[in-house]
N, C-alpha and C positions, 0 to 999 in steps of 0.2 A: 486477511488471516495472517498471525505474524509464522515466523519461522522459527520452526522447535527445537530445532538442532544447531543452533550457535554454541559452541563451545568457548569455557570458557579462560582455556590460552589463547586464543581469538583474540587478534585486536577489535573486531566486533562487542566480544565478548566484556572483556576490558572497559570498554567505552560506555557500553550499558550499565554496567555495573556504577562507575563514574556519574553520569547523568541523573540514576534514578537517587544515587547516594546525596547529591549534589541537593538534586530540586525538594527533596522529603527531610535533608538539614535544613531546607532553611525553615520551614515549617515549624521543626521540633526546635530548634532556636527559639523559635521567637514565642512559645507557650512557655521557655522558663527564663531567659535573659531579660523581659521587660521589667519584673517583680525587682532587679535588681535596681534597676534604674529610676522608679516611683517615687524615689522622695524628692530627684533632681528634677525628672518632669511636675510636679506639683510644685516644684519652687519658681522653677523656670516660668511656667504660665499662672501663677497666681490661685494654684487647684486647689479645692477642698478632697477631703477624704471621699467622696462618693465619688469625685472623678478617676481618681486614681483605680478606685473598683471598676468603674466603668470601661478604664483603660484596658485592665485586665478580662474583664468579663463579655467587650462586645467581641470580639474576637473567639471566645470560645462558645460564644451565643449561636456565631454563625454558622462556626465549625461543626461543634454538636447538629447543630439543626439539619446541615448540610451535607453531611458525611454519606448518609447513605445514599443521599440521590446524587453525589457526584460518584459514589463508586458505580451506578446503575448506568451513567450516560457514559463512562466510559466501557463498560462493556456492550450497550446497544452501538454507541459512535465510532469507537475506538478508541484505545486505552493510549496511544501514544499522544492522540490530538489533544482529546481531553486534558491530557498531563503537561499539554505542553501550551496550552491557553490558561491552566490552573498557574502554570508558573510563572506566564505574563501578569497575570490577573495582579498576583501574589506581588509581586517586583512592582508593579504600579501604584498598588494601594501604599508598599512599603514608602514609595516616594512619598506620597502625600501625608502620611505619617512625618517623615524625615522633615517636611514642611512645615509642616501644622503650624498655623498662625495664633491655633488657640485650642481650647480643650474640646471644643466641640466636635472643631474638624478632623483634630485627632482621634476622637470615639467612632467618629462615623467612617472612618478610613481604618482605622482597626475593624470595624464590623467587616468592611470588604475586603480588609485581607482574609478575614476567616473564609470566606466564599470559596478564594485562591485556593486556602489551603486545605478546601473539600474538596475541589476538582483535581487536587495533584496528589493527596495525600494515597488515598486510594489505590490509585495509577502505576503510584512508585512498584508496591512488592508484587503488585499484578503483573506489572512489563516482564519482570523480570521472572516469574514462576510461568509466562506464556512465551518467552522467547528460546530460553536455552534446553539442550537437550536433558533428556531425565537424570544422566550418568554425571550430566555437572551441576543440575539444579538446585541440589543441598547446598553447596559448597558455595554459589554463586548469593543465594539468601543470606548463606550464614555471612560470607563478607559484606554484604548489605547491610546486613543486624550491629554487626562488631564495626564497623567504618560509622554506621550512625551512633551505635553507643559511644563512641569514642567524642562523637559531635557532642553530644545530649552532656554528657559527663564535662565538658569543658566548657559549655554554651557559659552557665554563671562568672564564669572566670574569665572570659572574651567580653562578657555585656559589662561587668565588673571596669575593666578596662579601657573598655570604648567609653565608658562613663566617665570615668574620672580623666579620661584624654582628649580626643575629640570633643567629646557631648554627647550625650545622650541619643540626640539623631541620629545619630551615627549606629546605634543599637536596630536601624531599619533602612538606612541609605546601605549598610550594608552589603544588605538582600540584591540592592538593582544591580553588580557588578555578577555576582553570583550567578545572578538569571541571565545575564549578556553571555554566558560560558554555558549554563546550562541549556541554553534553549537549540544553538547552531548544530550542539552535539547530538539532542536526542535527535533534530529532526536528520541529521548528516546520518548515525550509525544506528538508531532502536527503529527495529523492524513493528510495522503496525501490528497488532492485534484486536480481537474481538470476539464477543462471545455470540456464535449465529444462533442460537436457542432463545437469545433474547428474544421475547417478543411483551406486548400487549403495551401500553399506555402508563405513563409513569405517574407518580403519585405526588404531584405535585401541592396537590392542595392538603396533604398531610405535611407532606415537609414545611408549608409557610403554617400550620396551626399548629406543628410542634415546638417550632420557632418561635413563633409568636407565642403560646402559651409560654413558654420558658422566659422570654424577655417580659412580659407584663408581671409575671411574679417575680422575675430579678428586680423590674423596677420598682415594687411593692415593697421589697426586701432592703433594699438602699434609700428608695427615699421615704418610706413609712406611710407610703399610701395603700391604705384597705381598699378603695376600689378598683386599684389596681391587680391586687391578690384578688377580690372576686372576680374579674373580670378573667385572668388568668387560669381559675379552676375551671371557666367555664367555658373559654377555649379547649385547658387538656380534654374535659369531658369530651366537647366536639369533635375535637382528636380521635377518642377511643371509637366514638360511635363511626365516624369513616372510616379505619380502619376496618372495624368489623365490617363495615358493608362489603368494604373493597374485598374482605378474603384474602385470600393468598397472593391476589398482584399488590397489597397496600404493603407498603415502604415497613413497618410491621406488623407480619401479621401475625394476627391473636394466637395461630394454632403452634407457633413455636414456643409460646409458653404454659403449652400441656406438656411440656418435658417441667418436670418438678426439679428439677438438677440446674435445669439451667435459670428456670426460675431464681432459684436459690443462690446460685452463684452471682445474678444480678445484681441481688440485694444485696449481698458480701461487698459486689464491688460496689455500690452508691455510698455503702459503709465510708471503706478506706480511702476511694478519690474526693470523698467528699473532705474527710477529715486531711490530705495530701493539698489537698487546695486552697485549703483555706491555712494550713503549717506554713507554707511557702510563701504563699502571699504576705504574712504578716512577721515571717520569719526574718526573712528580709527585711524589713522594716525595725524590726526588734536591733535587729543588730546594727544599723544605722542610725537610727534615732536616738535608743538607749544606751545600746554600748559603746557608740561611738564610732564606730567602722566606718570605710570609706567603701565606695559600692565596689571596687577589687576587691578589699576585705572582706565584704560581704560574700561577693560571689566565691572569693578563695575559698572562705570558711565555710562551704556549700558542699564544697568539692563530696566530702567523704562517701556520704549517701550515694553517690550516682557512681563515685569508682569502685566501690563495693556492690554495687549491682551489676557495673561492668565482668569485673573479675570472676564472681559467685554465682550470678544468674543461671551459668552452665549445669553447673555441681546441683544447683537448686531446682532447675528441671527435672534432670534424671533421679533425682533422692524422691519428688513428687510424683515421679514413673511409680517408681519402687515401691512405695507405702501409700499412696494414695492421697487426695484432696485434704481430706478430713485435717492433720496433723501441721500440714503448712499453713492452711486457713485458718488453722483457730492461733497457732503462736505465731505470726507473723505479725498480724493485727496486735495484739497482746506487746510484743517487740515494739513495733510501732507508738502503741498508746505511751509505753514507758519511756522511751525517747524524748516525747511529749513533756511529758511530765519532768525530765532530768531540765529541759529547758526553762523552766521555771528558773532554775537558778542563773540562768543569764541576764543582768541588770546592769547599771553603769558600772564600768571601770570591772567587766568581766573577763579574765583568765580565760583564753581560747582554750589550753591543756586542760584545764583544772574543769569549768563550767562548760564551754560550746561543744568538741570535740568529743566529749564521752557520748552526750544527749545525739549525737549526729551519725555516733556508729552503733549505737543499739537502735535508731531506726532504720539506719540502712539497712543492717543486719536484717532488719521486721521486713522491709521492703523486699531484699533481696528472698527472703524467705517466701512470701507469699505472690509475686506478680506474674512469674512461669508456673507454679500450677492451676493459677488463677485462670489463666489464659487456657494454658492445656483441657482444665477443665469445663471451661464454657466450647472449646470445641469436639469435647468429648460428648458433650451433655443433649448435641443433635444429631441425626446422621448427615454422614461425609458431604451428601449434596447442600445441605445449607451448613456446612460450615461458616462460606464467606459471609452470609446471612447474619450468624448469630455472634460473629467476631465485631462485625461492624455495629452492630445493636449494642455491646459491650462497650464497646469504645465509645460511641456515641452518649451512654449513660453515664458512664465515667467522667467523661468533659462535661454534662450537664451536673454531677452530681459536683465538680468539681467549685463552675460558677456560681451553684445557688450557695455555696459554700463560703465565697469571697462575698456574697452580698449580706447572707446570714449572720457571719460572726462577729463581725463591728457594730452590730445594732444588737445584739445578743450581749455583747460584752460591754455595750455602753461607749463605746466608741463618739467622742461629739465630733462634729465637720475639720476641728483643725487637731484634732488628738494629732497626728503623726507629726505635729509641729513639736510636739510638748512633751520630752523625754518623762517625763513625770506622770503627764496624763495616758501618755501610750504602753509605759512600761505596767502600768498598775491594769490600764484594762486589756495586755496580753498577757496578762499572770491569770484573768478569766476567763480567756479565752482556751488555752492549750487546755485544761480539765476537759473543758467541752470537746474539744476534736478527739483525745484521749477516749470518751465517752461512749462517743460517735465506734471509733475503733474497735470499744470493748464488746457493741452491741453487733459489729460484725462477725465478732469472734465468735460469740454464742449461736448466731445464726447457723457458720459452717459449722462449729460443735456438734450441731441440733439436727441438722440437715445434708448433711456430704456422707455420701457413704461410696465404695466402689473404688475399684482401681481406676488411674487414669489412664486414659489408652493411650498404648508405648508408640515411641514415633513421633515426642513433640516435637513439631514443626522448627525452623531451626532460627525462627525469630523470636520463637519462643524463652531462648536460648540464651541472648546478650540481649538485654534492652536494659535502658538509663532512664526512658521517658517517666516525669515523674506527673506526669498531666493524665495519661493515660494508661492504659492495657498494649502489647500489640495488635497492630491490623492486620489480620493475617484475610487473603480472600479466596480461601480456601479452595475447592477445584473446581472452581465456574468456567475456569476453562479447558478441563479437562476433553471436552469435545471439540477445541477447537483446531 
């Protein structure tokens, strides 16, 4: 059982805070600093354009897949151990990444960093909502929230960096000094936790068929095999049908999406991470390829979007308090889509002021708009006890909508194996590509238009508050351990 009363002018308190901040940066690091670094690794090992999606995509294959049942075993085992084997896990794979003698071993050692980063991800804002007293709990999240935003916000400009200096390995050798600091601290100062109500049997064979359905349609989607995409439907199907058997112990279960609200908000977000996932991934690229940029350039010019989430996220909460879902959700996306669209004019020998920079603050603006009601909403949308339930199901969509999105839009757009070689061939089919993410956006928009009705319930959570992650939603995991 951990202890609920650490306060947090505590050096205890302090240190938790530190730790959980520590091991959940590097996580969110490494979901937006690799995108940067993709045309050096592709050059370095001889890659085609599918590995570089690969590079990107096994990792959030796993995480997606993973998510909920690492947050499940650290509430049956303990949320410290679990977080603190996620962040060996995590630091190990990063080594072998940092290795990688070829693209192979790299994809397959990004799969298992994702693993890592299901067992610690989770762990992080749990330790912390089950260790410190009630009186400094807010305040203890919110410096969590705003210490990571501030990571999330600078991650491109760091991988940017390590890119053009060290090398690109260096974007995951990182990680191993990281977790030498992170690991002696939590097990030295974060008091164990756990949630005793856990009970029955985990659902494991839902988490490898959602996994696995996701990776045989990613791999249908990049390398254009159809029987892969059948093989893949016919997985999710299996999927659905275990869950339904399973009921309420299945990883998810069916009867949370008799809330029509939250449904709703699902879709909204498959909408926008999908169309965020696939912007970023080739964003980056656009600006290196075609305009020339160096991958600090790149990541520089990234910046806007994520310090304008930093700064606004707040303001953009309690305005979604005030008026409701409805208004954020539908001009956010709409923001978003046109951002999209102003990027079009970025091509060779493109004006950062003039072309990059406008396209970057009216999505921010769209992002900043829509990701704290989005969140407040889907945990508005169940009651308080599966909160943490239906935040992690969000998230976990989000990062799936995210990769089928990296795998969709270069075969969508025409994309051939060495387009990112080919300023010419890449600028022509990212100029078809952003319509379609735009697209994607508009059709979220109409959804919450269509769909969101009701105030959000006041009191969002306070990571709802500052977040920069541009992969995801927050994880919030609500009061699972309210009994503990």
């Amino acid at each position: 059982m951990g202890d609920r009363d650490v306060r947090m002018a505590s050096g205890t308190g302090r240190w938790i805070v530190f730790t959980t901040v520590l091991g959940s940066g590097m996580a969110l690091l490494d979901s937006t600093v690799v995108n940067v670094a993709l045309p050096h690794i592709g050059e370095d090992l001889g890659a085609d354009l599918a590995v570089l999606q690969w590079t990107v995509n096994a990792y959030m294959l796993t995480l997606a897949g993973l998510i909920l049942l690492g947050g499940a075993l650290g509430d049956r085992y303990g949320r410290r151990r679990v977080f603190v084997i996620g962040v060996v896990w995590f630091a190990l794979a990063s080594l072998l990444c940092g290795l990688a003698p070829n693209a192979g071993v790299l994809i397959a050692a990004r799969a298992l960093q994702g693993v890592g980063g299901a067992l610690l991800t989770p762990g992080s804002l749990a330790l912390i909502q089950a260790s410190f007293h009630e009186d400094d709990r807010a305040r203890a999240v919110g410096l969590w929230s705003g210490f990571g935003g501030v990571g999330a916000a600078i991650g491109p400009f760091v991988g940017g960096w390590l890119v053009d200096g060290p090398g690109w390995r260096w974007v995951f050798l990182l990680n191993v000094p990281l977790a030498a600091l992170c690991v002696p601290v939590a097990l030295r100062h974060v008091p164990e936790s756990r949630d005793e109500t856990a009970h029955g049997r985990f659902d494991v064979l839902g988490a490898v068929l959602g996994a696995a359905a996701l990776a045989l349609v990613t791999y249908a989607l990049i390398g254009e095999a159809w029987w892969a995409g059948a093989a893949g439907v016919l997985v999710g199907v299996w999927f659905v049908v275990v869950e339904r058997r399973l009921g309420e112990s299945a990883m998810v279960p069916p009867s949370i999406f008799a809330s029509r609200m939250f449904t709703a908000v699902n879709l909204v977000t498959l909408c926008v991470y999908a169309a965020f996932g696939g912007f970023f991934f080739l964003a980056a690229l656009q600006l290196q390829v075609v305009a020339g940029y160096s991958a600090l350039g790149a990541g520089t010019a990234l910046l806007p979007t994520t310090v304008l989430m930093l700064l606004l996220s707040a303001k953009s909460g309690e305005l979604g308090e005030r008026i409701g879902p409805r208004i954020p959700l539908t001009v956010g996306p709409l923001l978003c889509a046109a951002g999209m669209l102003l990027m079009l004019r970025v091509g060779e020998d493109a004006s950062y002021v003039r072309d990059v920079l406008p396209a970057l603050l009216v999505l921010g603006l769209g992002m900043t708009a829509l990701v704290a009601p989005l969140t407040a909403t889907v945990l508005a949308s169940v009651d308080v006890a599966r909160a943490g339930l239906a935040s992690g199901i969000n998230n976990a969509a989000a990062r799936a909508a995210g990769l089928l999105a990296v795998a969709a839009l270069p075969m969508l757009a025409g994309m051939g194996p060495e387009a990112y070689r080919s300023a010419e061939e890449f600028g022509e089919t990212f100029r078809k590509a952003m319509p379609m993410c735009a697209g994607i956006l508009v059709v979220g928009a109409v959804i919450a238009w269509t769909t969101m009705r009701g105030p959000v319930r006041a009191g969002c959570h306070p990571e709802c508050r500052v977040h920069c992650g541009v992969t995801s939603p927050p994880l919030d995991p609500g009061q699972r351990d309210a009994s503990a």
